[in-house]
Structures are given as structure tokens and as C-alpha cells.
C-alpha positions as CSV (number, residue, x, y, z in Angstrom):
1,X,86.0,85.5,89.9
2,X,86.6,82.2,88.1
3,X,85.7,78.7,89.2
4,X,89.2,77.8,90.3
5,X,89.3,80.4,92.8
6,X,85.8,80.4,94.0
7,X,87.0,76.6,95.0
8,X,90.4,77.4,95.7
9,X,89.8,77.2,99.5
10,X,87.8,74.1,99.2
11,X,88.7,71.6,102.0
12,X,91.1,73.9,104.0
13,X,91.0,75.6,107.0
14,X,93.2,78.1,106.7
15,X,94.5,79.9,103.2
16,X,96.5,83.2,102.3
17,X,97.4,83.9,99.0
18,X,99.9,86.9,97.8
19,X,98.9,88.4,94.6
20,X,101.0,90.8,92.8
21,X,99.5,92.7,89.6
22,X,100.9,94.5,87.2
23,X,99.7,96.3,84.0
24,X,100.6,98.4,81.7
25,X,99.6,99.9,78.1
26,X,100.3,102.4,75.0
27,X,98.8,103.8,71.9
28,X,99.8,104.7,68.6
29,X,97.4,107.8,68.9
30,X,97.4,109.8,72.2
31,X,95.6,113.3,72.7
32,X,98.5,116.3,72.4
33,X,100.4,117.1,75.7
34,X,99.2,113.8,77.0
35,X,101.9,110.3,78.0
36,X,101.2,107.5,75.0
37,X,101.5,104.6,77.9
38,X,100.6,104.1,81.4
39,X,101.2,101.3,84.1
40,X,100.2,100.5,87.4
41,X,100.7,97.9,90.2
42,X,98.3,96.1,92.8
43,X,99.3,94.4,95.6
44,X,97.0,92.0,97.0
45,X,96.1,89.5,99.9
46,X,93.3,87.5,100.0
47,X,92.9,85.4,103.4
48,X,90.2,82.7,103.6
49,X,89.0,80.6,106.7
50,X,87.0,77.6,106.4
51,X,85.1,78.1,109.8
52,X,82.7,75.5,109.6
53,X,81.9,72.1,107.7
54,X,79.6,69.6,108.2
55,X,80.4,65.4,107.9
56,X,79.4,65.6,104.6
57,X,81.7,68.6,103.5
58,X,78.8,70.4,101.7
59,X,77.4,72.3,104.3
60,X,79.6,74.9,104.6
61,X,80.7,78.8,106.3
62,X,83.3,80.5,105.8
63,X,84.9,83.9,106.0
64,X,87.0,85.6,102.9
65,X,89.0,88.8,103.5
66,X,90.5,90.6,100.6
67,X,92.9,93.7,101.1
68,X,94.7,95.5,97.7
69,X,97.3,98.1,97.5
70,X,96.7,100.0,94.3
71,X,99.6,102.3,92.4
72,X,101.0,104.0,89.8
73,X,104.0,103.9,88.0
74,X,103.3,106.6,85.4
75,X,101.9,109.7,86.1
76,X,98.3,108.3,84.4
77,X,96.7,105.4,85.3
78,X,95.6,102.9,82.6
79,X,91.7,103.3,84.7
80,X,92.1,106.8,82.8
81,X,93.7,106.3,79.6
82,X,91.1,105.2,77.0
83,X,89.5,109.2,78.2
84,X,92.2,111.0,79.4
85,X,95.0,110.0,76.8
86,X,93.5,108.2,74.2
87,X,90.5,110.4,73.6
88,X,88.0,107.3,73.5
89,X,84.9,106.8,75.3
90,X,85.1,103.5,77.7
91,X,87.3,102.1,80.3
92,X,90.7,99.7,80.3
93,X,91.3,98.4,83.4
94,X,89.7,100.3,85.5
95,X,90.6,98.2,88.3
96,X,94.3,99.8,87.8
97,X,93.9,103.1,89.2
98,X,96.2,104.7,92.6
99,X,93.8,105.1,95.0
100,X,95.9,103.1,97.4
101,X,94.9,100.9,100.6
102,X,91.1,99.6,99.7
103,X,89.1,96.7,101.3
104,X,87.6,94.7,98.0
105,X,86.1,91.8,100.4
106,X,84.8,91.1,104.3
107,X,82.4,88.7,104.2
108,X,80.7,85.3,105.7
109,X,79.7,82.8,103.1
110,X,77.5,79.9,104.0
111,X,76.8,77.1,101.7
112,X,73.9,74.4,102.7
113,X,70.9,71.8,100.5
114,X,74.2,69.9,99.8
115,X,75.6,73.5,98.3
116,X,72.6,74.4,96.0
117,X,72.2,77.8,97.8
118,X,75.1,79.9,99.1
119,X,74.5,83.5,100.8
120,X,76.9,86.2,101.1
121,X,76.5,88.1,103.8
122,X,79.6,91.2,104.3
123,X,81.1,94.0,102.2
124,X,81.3,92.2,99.0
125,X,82.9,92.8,95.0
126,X,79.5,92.7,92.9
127,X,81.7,91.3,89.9
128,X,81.9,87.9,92.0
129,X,78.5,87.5,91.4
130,X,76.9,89.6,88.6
131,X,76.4,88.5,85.4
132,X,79.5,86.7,85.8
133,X,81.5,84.3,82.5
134,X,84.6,82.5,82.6
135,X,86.4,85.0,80.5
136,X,85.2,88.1,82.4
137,X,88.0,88.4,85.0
138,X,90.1,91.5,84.3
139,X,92.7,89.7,86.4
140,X,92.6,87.1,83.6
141,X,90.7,87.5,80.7
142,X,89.9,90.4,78.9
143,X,90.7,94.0,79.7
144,X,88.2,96.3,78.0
145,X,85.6,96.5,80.5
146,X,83.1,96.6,77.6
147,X,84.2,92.6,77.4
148,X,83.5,92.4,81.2
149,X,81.3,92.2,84.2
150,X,78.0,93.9,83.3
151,X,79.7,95.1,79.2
152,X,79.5,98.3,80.5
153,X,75.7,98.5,80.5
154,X,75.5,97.9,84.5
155,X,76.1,100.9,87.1
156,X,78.0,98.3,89.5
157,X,78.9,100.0,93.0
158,X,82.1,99.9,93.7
159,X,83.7,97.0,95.1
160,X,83.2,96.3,99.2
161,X,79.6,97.6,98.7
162,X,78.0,96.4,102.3
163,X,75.3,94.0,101.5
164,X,73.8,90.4,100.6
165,X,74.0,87.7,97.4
166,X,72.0,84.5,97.4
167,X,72.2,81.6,94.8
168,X,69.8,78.9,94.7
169,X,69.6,76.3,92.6
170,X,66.0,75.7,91.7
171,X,67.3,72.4,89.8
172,X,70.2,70.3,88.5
173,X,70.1,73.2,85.3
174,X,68.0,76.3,86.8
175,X,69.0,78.9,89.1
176,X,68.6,82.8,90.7
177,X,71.2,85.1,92.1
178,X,69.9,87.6,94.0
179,X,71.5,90.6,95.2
180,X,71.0,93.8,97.2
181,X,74.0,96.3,98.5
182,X,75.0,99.9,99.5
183,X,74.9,101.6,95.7
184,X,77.6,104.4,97.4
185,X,79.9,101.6,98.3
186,X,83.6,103.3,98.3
187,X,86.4,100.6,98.6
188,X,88.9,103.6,99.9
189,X,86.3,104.2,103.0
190,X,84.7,101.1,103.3
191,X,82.9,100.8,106.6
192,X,81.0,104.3,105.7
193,X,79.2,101.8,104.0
194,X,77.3,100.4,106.2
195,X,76.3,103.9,107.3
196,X,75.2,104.3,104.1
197,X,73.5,100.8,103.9
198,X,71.1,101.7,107.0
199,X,70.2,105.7,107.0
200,X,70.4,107.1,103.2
201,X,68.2,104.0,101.5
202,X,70.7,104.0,98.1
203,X,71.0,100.6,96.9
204,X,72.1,98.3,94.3
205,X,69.3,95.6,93.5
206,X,69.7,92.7,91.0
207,X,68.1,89.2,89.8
208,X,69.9,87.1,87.5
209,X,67.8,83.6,86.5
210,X,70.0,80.9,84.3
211,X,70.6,78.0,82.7
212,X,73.4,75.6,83.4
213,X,74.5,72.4,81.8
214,X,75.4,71.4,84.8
215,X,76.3,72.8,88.5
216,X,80.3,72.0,87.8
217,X,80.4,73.8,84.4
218,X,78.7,76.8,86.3
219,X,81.1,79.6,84.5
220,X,81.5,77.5,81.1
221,X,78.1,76.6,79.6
222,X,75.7,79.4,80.9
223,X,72.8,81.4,79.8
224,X,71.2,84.2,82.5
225,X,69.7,87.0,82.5
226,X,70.6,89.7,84.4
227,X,68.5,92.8,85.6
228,X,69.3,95.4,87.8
229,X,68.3,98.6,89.5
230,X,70.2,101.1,91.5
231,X,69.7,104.6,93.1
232,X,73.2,105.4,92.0
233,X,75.9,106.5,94.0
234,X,75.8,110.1,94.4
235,X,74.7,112.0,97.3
236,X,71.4,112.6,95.4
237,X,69.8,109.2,94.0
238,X,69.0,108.9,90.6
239,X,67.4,106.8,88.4
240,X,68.7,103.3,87.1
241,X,67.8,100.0,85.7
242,X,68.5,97.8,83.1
243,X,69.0,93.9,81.6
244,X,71.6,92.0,80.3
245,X,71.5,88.7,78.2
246,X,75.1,86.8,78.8
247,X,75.5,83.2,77.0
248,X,78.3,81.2,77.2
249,X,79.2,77.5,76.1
250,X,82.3,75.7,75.7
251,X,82.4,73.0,72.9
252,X,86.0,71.0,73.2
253,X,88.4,74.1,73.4
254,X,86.1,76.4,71.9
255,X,84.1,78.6,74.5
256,X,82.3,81.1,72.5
257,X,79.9,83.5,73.7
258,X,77.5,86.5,73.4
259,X,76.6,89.2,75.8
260,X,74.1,92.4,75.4
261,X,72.8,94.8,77.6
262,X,70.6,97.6,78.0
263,X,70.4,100.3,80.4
264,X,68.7,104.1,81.8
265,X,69.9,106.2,83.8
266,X,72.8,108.4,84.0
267,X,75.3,105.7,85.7
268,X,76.2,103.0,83.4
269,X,78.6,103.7,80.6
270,X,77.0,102.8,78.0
271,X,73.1,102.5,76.9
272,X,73.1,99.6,74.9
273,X,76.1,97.5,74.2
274,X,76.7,94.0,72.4
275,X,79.6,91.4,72.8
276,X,80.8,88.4,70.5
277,X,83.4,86.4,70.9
278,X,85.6,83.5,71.9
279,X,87.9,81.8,73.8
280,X,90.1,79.0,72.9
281,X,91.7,76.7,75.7
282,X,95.0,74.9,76.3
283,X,96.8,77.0,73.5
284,X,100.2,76.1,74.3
285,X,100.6,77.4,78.1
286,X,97.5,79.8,78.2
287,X,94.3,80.7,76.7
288,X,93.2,82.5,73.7
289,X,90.7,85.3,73.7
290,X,88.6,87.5,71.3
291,X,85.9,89.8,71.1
292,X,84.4,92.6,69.2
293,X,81.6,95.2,71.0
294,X,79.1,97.6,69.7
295,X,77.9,100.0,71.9
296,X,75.9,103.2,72.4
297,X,77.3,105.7,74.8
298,X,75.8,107.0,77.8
299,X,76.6,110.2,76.4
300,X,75.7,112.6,72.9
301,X,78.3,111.1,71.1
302,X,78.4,108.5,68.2
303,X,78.3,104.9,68.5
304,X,81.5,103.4,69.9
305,X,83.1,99.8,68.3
306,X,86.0,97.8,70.7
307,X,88.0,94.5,70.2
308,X,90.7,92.6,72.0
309,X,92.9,90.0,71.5
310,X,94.7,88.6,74.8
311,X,96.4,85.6,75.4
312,X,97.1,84.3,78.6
313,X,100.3,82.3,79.5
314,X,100.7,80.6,83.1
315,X,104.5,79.6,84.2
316,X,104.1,78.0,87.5
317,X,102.8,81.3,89.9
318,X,103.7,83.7,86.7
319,X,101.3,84.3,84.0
320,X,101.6,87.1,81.5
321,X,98.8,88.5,79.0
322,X,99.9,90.3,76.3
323,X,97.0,91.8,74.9
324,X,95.9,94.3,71.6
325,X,93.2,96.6,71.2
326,X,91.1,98.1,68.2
327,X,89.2,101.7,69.4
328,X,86.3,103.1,67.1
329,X,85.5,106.2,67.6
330,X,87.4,108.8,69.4
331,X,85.0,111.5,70.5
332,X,87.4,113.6,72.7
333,X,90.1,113.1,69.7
334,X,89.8,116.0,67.0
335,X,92.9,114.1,65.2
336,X,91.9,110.7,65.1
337,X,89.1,108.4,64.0
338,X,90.4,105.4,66.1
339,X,93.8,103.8,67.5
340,X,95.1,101.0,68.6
341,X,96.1,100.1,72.3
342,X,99.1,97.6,73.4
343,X,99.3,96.3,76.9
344,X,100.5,93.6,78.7
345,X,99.4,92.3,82.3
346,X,101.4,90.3,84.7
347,X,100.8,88.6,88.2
348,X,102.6,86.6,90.8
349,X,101.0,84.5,93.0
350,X,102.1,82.9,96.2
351,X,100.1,81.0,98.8
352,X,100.2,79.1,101.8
């Protein structure tokens, strides 16, 4: 989530935004008998109620409710391409899949101390909230998930995991994010979770504590760290922890940044994994993005190198992302070393 649209609802009682998604992606090298491009669609509407503010309009509560429709348009979804087509190990989009009808948010948020602590309370997306950057977004940054939430080093439950988030600001440059949620969250069945939540004890724990420049540049000039644990989300719990080191700090229309993590367990996709790279803003109509990722996969296979270059155009409610992709190595491809990936993400958005 970015800071626009965490304060997109600011100061209104009532919003409803229509969102529709799009993405799709090919390869020069895909894995015989296998589709060299995939695409898929999400349909979205996000409904936010400002149900209470005090005189001062910083004490806040409110309500967000977030329903997607998720499809394909291909017979593969780009969520399984980089496996199933390219023969890679990591994820593209992964939030483009055809599972169909899912809940991604139901939750209360109250804001109070003049909106230096803010509690979610609901079935929640742990991406809003964990080791979050300004370029992170899949919606509108990068795609690789490596140059995401978490770098792939995080065993994130899925999104509308039943649970709780609090941020506090400890000063005008400190704060903590905690969190603790259902670790068997499933969006498609979402009120299973808090079944879940209450009788099988599987949960998703984190702490992040950061640096800010200041409150307003919350997502731009940031350093946290982030650990985590997690019984997983199996029907048998597992074993899971790990930390992650995120900085980020825009200088003019620079905004570069590093990210690393480390994790155990069998869950998160990668052992160890480190990010570098940049975005540059107000390039033309859109922003500029790159980034380059080492990682070690959560798996006996050899180490794994990404990079991306998107650039993000806004027309009004349109904006477009063409975007390129370098993949090194291809574990499940006996023909191929690495390949590149081409895809292009749009979205329309309406509100009222």
C-alpha cells in the first residue's frame, strides 16, 4: 500500500473506488510443451467509511472493506509462470492468479495520540503493513516479488489473515509495528479464519522498529527492521522465523534503496536474499524503477540472480507499466541458463 492510498480516504465519510487490473507477460525461453505468455485480470472494490472523527480530525476509526475478483485469460497464470513456464525459481505476480471471489480486507482501523498509534483490528493484507517501501506495491511498482514485500525471505499468510497490527510512534523519528494474525489465512475462505485464529494456535508474529525522517515521508526515507515468526500454514505447524533490513531514502527524484533478508524454515522462498536499487520520480508521466536481487533458494538448487526495469505512466485513472526482466538461473530448465521476461500491467480506476 502506498502513502496516497493509505490517506486516500482522509476527511470523507463515505468512499468506493473501482479498480480494474490487468497484467500480462512473455519470455524468450519457455520450458517445452509450455505457453511463452500469460495474462490475467483482477477486479476490485475497495469501500471505506470514516465512522468516527474527533474536533481535531486526528483521532480517528474507521472501517475499510476490500473485495477482488481474480481471472485468467490464458490457460497459465503469470502467479505460475516464472516455475511452471519459465523453469525459474521465484514468483511474478503472484497476486495474478484465478482463484476468483476473495476477501483481501475487513477491518476497523483506529487512529488516536494525535495519530501516532493506529491499530488494526479485522481480517487484514500483511503487505499493508510489513516491511513495507514506496516502491513495493505490485499494483505499482515492481513485479518480481523478490523486489517486494518481505524480498521473498518472509512466509507472509495470505491476504485476509484474521488478526491485529499496531503502530506507535515512540517519537517524531522512531517507531514499532507490531503484528499478530491467523498464519492459515486463505483469502478464497476467509472467515475459516477466525476458526483458525481461536482453536488451532498457528500464527503469524512480527516486530518491525524504524527510523523516519519524518512521520509524512513515512514510505520515502525509512530504515526498519523487520522480524518475524510463523507456525506456517499447513495443517501441521512448522518452524519459521527470520529478519529483514529495508532502507529507503529519497534525495530530489532519486529514491534509492537496499533491502536483505534472512530466513528458516521451510515457508519462505528464499533463505537469504539481497535487493539494490532505485527509483526515479516525475519521469515524464510516471516513475522509473530498478533493481537487481541475489538470493539463495529455499530449495537444493543454486543461487538465483533477478532484475527489473518498470516504468510507470499515469493518464488521468489509466496508468500502464511496461516492465523487463533478467532471470539467472533456471533450475527446472535443462535448456537454458537464464531468460528474459516482458510484461506490461495496466489498471483503471474509478471512484466516488
Amino acid at each position: 500500500m502506498t502513502s496516497n492510498e493509505a490517506h486516500s480516504a482522509d476527511h470523507k465519510t463515505l468512499g468506493v473506488t473501482g479498480d480494474y487490473y490487468v497484467f500480462g507477460l512473455t519470455t524468450n525461453e519457455n520450458l517445452a510443451g509450455k505457453d511463452s505468455s500469460a495474462a490475467s485480470g483482477i477486479a476490485r472494490v475497495t469501500i471505506d467509511w470514516l465512522a468516527y472523527q474527533d474536533a481535531t480530525d486526528l483521532d480517528t476509526g474507521s472501517v475499510r472493506l476490500r473485495v477482488d475478483h481474480k481471472h485468467d485469460y490464458t490457460d497459465d497464470a503469470p502467479s505460475r509462470f516464472v516455475m511452471g513456464n519459465v523453469g525459474g525459481f521465484g514468483l511474478i505476480q503472484p497476486a495474478f492468479s484465478d482463484i476468483g471471489l476473495r476477501l483481501t480486507n475487513l477491518y476497523w482501523k483506529q487512529e488516536f495520540n494525535t495519530q501516532d498509534t493506529e491499530v488494526m483490528f479485522g481480517f487484514l493484507d500483511s503487505t499493508d503493513y510489513i516491511d513495507t517501501y514506496a516502491l513495493g506495491n505490485p499494483y505499482s511498482g515492481f513485479s518480481n516479488i523478490q523486489f517486494s514485500t518481505g524480498s521473498g525471505s518472509i512466509a507472509i499468510p495470505d491476504e485476509s489473515t484474521f488478526g491485529v497490527s499496531v503502530r506507535h510512534m515512540m517519537s517524531d523519528n522512531y517507531y514499532a509495528y507490531f503484528s499478530f494474525s491467523d498464519a492459515k489465512a486463505d483469502s478464497t475462505k476467509p472467515f475459516e479464519g477466525v476458526d483458525n485464529f481461536f482453536s488451532d494456535n498457528q500464527y503469524f508474529k512480527s516486530l518491525e522498529i524504524g527510523w523516519v525522517s519524518n512521520k509524512d515521508a513515512f514510505y520515502m526515507q525509512n530504515s526498519h527492521l523487520t522480524v518475524w515468526h510463523s507456525d506456517g500454514p499447513k495443517a501441521e505447524s512448522s518452524e519459521n522465523y527470520g529478519a529483514n533490513w529495508s532502507t529507503i531514502y529519497q534525495i530530489g527524484s532519486w529514491v534509492p534503496f537496499f533491502r536483505a533478508g534472512v530466513a528458516q524454515g521451510k515457508e519462505a522462498l528464499y533463505k537469504s536474499s539481497v535487493v539494490v536499487g532505485s527509483g526515479y520520480l516525475g519521469l515524464g508521466p510516471g516513475t522509473l524503477g530498478f533493481a537487481m536481487g541475489w538470493a539463495k533458494p529455499n530449495a537444493p538448487f543454486d543461487d538465483t540472480y533477478n532484475s527489473e526495469l518498470y516504468y510507470q505512466m499515469k493518464f488521468g485513472p489509466v496508468s500502464i507499466a511496461p516492465n523487463v526482466q533478467y532471470l539467472n538461473t533456471l533450475p527446472f530448465n535443462s535448456q537454458a541458463d537464464d531468460a528474459w521476461v516482458f510484461g506490461i500491467r495496466g489498471n483503471l480506476k474509478l471512484s466516488i
